[in-house]
N, C-alpha and C positions, 0 to 999 in steps of 0.2 A: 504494500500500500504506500501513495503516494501523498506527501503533502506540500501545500505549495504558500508561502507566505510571504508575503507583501511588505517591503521596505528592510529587507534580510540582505543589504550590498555591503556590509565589510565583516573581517573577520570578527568585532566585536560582537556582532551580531550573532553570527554562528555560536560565539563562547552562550550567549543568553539563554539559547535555542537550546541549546546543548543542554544546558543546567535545569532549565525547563521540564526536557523531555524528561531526566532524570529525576527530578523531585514528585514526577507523575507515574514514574515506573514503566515509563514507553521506553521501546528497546529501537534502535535505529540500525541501518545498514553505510548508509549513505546520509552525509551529512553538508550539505555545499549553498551555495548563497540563493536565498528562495525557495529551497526543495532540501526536504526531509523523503529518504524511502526508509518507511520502517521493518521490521523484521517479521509482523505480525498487523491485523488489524486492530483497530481500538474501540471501544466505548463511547456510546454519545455521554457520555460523564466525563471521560478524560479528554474527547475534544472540545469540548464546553469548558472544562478547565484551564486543558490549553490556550485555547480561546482568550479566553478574559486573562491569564497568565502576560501572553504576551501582549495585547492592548497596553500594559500597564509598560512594557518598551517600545510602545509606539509601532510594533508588528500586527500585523493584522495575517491572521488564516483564512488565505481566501477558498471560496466555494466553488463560484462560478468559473466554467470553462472556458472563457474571454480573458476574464480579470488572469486566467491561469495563465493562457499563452500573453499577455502582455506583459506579464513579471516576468516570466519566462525570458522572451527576446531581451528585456530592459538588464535582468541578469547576467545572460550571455555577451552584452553589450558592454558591462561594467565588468566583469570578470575580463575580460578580450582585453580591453584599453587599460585598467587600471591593475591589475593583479598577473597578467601573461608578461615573462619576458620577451617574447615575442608577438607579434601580430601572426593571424593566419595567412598565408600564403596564395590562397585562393582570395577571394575579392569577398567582400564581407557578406552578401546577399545568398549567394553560395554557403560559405559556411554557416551562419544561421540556419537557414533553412535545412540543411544537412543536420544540423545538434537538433532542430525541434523536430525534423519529420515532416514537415507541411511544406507544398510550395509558397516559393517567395511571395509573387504576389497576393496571393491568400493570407501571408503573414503582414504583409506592409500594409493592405488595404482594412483590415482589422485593427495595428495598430494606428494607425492615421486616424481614423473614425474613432478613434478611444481618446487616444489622446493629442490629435491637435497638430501634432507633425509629425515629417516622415521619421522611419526608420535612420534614413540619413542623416536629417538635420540631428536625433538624439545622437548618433554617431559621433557626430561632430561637436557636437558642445561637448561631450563626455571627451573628445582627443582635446580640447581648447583644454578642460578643465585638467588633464594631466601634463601638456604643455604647461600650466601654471605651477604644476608642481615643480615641474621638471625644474624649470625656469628657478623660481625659490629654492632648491637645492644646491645650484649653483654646480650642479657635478657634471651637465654635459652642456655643450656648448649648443646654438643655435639648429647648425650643420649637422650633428646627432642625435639632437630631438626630429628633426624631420627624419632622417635615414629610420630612426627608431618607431615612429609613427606612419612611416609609409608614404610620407607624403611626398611626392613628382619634386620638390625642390624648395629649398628655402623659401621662394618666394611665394610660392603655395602656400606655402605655412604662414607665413605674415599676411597672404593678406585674408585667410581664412580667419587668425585673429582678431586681426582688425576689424572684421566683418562682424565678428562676435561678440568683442569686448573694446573696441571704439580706440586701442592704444597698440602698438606697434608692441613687439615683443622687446625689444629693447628700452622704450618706458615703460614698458610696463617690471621691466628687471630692475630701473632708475631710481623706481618709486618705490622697491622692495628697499633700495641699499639709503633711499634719502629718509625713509620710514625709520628703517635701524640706527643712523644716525641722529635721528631727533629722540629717538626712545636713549639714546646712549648721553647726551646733553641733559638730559633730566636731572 
């Protein structure tokens, strides 16, 4: 049996889930970001506990077979860009669709209609948003955050930024180190 829960994108998450399952005596197989497969079925008493359990960290167990596959993609999405050393090799639409089992279109056209934008554009915010890490880390340079993220060339990468978050990657690096310096004058 399968469970699928809504807003479970970092590993803290997983530790909650975890501890959860355990305080309810649910036995799990698989444990990974949105998706529980447990060892066994459960109780409507211990998903009802569950339930309200994780409300209480802002997780939700979802139900519906919609809400299922768009935590799904949004999962596969954030695992992919923020937790892979690597990108997939094949082109993203492809690999989605290959991890859920459903064709692409079928998957894009569901999450659009849910939530608002394409597949791409969360794609893309979610790379801008690890470009910012990247960026703040200070440990790869401009030239191997794109090679890193896939992107056709530096200049792709700046101006998808920009498109995004209105500053060039270099002020927006300016504003990291002119930040640290007014916190360090304090």
């Amino acid at each position: 049996m399968k469970l699928y829960i809504k807003y479970m994108v970092s590993l803290r998450c997983k530790m909650v889930v975890k501890d959860e399952l355990h305080k309810l005596g649910i036995h799990y197989v698989i444990l990974d970001l949105g998706m529980v497969e447990l060892l066994q079925d459960i109780t409507d008493e211990q998903r009802s506990l569950l339930k309200i359990n994780l409300l209480r960290y802002g997780l939700e167990l979802l139900e519906d077979q919609r809400s299922i596959l768009i935590e799904r993609i949004k999962n596969i999405i954030t695992e992919m860009v923020h937790y892979s050393e690597e990108l997939p090799d094949t082109n993203y639409s492809e690999y989605i669709s290959k991890k859920i089992g459903h064709d692409y279109t079928y998957l894009s056209n569901i999450f659009s209609e849910v939530k608002g934008i394409t597949i791409q554009q969360f794609i893309i915010m979610h790379k801008i948003e690890r470009v910012k890490e990247l960026l703040l880390y200070d440990e790869l340079n401009l030239t191997e955050i794109s090679y890193k993220l896939h992107y056709s060339s530096v200049a792709h990468l700046s101006n998808q930024f920009k498109k995004i978050t209105g500053l060039s990657p270099s002020f927006y690096k300016k504003l990291k180190q002119k930040r640290e310096q007014n916190l360090e004058n304090l």
